[in-house]
N, C-alpha and C positions, 0 to 999 in steps of 0.2 A: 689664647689671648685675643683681644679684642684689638679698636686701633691705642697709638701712644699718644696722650694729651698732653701740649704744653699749657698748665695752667700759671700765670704770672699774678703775684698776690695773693697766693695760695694759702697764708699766712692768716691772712686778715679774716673779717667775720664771714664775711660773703666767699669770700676762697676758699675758706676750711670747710664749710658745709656744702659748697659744692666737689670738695674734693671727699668727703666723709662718702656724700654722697654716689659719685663714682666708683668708689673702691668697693662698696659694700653692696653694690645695686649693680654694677654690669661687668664684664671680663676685660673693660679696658686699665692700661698700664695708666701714671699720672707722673709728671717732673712738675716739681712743684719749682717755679722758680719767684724767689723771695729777697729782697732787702731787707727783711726785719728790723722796720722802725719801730716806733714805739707801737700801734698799735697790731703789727704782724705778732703771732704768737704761735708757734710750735707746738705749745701743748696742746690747741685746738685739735691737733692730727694727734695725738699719743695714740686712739684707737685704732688708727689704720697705719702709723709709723712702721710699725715690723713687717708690712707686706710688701710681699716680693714686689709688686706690681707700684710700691711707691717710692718714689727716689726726688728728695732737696735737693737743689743748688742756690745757696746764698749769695744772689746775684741781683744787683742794681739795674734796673732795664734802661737807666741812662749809660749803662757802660756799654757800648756797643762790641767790643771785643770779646766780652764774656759771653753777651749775649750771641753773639756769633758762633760763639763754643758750644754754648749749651745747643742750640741747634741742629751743627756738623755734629754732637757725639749724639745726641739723645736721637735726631731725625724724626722730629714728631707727625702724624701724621693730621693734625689740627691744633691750634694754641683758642684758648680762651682767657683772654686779655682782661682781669681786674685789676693790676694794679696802678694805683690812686689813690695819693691824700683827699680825703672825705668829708673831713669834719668842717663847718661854713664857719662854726665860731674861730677856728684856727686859722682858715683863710682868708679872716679879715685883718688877724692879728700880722698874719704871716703869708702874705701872699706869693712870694717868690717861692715857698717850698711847691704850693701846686702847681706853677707855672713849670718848674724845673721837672716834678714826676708829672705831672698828667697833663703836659703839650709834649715838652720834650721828651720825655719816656716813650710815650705813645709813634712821635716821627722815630724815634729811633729802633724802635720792636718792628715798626713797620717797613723801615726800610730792610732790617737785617732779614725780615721776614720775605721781602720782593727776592733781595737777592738766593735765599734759601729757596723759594718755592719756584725759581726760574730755571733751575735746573733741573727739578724734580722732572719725573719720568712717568708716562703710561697712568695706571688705575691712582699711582699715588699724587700726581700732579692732580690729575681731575677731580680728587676726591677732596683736595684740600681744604680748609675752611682756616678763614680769623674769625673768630667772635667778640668783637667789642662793648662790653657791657660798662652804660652810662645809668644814666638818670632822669627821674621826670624832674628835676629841677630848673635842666636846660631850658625847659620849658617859660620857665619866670614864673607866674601866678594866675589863677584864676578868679573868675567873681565870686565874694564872698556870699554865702548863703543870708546874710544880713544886707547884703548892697542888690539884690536883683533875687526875683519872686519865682525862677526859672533854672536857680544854681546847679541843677540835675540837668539839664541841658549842655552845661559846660564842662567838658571834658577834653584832657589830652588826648588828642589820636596822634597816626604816627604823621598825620601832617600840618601839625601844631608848627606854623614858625616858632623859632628860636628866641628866647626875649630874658635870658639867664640875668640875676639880679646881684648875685655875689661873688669873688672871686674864684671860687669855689666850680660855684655852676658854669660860671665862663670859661675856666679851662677846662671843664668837662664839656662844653658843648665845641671849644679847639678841637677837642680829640674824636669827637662823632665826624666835626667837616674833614680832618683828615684823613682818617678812615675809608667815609665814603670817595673822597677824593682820589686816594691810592687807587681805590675798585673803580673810579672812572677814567681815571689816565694811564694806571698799568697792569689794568684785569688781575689784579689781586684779589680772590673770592672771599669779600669778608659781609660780616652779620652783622647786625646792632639791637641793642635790646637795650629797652629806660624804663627802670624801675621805680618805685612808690616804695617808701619810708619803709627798712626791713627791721624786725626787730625779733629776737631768738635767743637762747644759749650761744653763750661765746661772746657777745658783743662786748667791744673795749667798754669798760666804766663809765666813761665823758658821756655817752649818749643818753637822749632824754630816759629811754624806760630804763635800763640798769641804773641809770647815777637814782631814779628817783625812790629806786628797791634800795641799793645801798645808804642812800643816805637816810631813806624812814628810818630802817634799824638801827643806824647809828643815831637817830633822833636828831640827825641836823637839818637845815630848812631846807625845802624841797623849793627852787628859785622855777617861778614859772613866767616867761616873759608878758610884759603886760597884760591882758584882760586873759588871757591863755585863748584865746578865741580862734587861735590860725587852727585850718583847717588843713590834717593832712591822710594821706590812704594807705592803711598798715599793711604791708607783707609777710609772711613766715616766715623769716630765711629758707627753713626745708621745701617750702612750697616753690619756693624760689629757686634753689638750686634743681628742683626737678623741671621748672620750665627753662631753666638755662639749658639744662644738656638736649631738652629737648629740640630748642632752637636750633644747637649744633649739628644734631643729628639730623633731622629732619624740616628744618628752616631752610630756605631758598639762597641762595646766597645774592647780595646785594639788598634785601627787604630788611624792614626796620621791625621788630614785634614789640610794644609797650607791654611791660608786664606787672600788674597792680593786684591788690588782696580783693576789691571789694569790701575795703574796709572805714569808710570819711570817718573818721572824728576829730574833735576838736582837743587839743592840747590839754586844754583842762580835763576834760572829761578821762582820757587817758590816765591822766595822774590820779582824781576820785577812784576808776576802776584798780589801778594799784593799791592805794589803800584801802579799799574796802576788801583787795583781798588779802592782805598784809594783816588788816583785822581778823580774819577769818583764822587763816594759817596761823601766824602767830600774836596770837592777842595782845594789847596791854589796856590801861585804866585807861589811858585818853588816846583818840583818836590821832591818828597818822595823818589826818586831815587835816587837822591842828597845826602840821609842820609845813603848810601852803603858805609860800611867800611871793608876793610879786614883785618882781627886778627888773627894768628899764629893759624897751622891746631895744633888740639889736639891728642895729644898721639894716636896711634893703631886706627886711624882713618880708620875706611873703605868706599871702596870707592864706591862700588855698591850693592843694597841691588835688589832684583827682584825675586817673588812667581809664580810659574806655579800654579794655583789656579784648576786647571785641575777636581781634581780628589772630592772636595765637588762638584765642576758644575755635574761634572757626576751622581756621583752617591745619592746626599742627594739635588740636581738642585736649589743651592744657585748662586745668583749673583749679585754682587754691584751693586747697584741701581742708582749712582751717580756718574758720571765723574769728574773727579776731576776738570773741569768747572765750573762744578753747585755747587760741595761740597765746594771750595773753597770761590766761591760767597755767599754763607749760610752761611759759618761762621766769614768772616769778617763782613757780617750783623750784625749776632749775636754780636761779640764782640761790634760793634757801637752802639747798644740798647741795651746791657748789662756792661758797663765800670764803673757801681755803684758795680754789683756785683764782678769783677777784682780788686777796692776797698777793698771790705768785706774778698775777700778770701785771698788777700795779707794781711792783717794785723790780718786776725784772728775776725772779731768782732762778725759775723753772727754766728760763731763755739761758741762761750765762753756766746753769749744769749742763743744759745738753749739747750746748757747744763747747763745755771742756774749758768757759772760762771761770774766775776765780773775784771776789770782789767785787 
């Protein structure tokens, strides 16, 4: 066996790929610790669920006593911290749900986390690590490729002040200052990593590429906010979950790594590339392009999102594996040989058998 990971949000798009991707890739054990809201999903793990080396606990990281448990039993020897409500359109709707997981989730994993790692002892005290994985949205926005003749010039690095636009990004940018906070007033060894727009198998439905897969085939209009012109930088999830654990393993502790596809495109362009392979794959008379609507830009929209990914290449020599060509074409596969599972996770049914409930 390798070390024992506590992964929190282990559920969600970005938890389950990096936990797929643990289990299947190195000798370390995983406790997946999870809320399962609406968009955490358990079937994402069905493949690695029977291994010995993976073990659930359905636990709210705002419960500190659980979270206390899960700690004293499991004893992990590093936690990699995603869970967080996500979605910006929900965070404008609903903004006390982010504030409640992703500030206060965040102080309260970190504290249960102080007291757990103050006792630890010897090789396992020093080897510790938190990994807190944010976002480049903390960031705010960059200059659009249409407003300044130099847009290649402007890029997040990890010392991009903070200038977060939405509910959303603000309390994900709370949870990076207390993080690093903790690691500076109680020598807690923690990590941070801010990602660029990921998009793969597994992602909830709501998000732009799947909802724009599901709803072509369903022929319903494909809603692009105004001009679709925001400009954002694709990740692979897989590509992604391998420079997460890399981070972990061999990231510095206290250092911030951005981690981005090399991917800018523009929202529309995104959606044409779905369609056109939509037409490809499964054809019909009229074009999927046809189903392009545009719907009032939302509030504190920003307009370009773009990671200098510079500094994990350098020095921890991580790099996307997948263009967003190829990544793209993988996952509209995906969803076309998985549209039973988009089923299961929009309605909840796969969730309520494997937990034994009914209804």
């Amino acid at each position: 066996m390798g070390y024992k990971l506590l992964v929190t949000g282990g559920a969600g798009f970005i938890g389950s790929a990096v936990i797929r991707h643990i289990i299947n890739n190195t000798k370390d054990e995983v406790v997946n610790l999870d809320k399962l809201t609406y968009a955490g999903n358990l079937e994402n793990l069905a493949e690695v669920s029977n291994s010995v080396r993976y073990t659930f606990e359905q636990v709210d990281i705002c419960n500190r006593a659980e979270v206390d448990r899960v700690l004293a039993q499991h004893q992990p020897d590093a936690i990699m911290h995603l869970a967080a409500e996500s979605h910006v359109d929900r965070s404008i709707d609903v903004p006390a749900d982010f504030i409640n997981t992703n500030i206060v989730g965040t102080y309260t994993l970190l504290e249960a986390t102080r007291q757990y790692w103050q006792v630890l002892e010897g090789d396992k005290k020093s080897s510790f690590r938190l990994h807190h994985i944010s976002t480049d949205e903390v960031y705010g926005d960059l200059p659009h490729p249409s407003e300044t003749a130099d847009a290649e010039e402007h890029l997040f690095t990890e010392q991009t002040a903070y200038t977060p636009s939405s509910p959303y990004s603000a309390s994900k940018a709370s949870s990076d200052h207390l993080v690093r906070s903790w690691l500076r007033t109680y020598g807690l060894p923690t990590l941070v990593t801010n990602c660029s727009n990921n998009y793969g198998p597994y992602q909830f439905p709501e998000k732009l590429i799947p909802l724009m897969i599901l709803n072509a085939l369903e022929g319903k209009p494909l809603p692009v906010y105004g001009k679709g012109d925001q400009v954002r930088d694709w990740l692979y999830v897989e590509d992604h979950a391998r420079g997460l654990y890399k981070v972990l393993t061999e990231g510095k502790p206290g250092e911030t790594y951005n981690i981005g596809g090399h991917n800018e495109k523009q929202n529309i362009d995104v959606v044409h590339t779905i369609c056109d392979i939509l037409q490809e794959l499964r054809p019909q008379l009229t074009s999927y392009r046809d189903l392009i609507t545009t719907v009032k830009d939302r509030p504190g929209h920003d307009r370009r999102y773009a990671i200098d990914a510079r500094k994990i290449q350098q020095e921890l020599g991580w790099m996307p594996e997948e263009t967003f060509e190829t990544g793209i074409r993988k996952t509209v596969q995906w969803y076309l040989n998985n549209l039973d599972w988009c089923q299961r996770v929009q309605d909840g049914s796969y969730q309520r058998e494997r937990l034994g409930l009914t209804g």
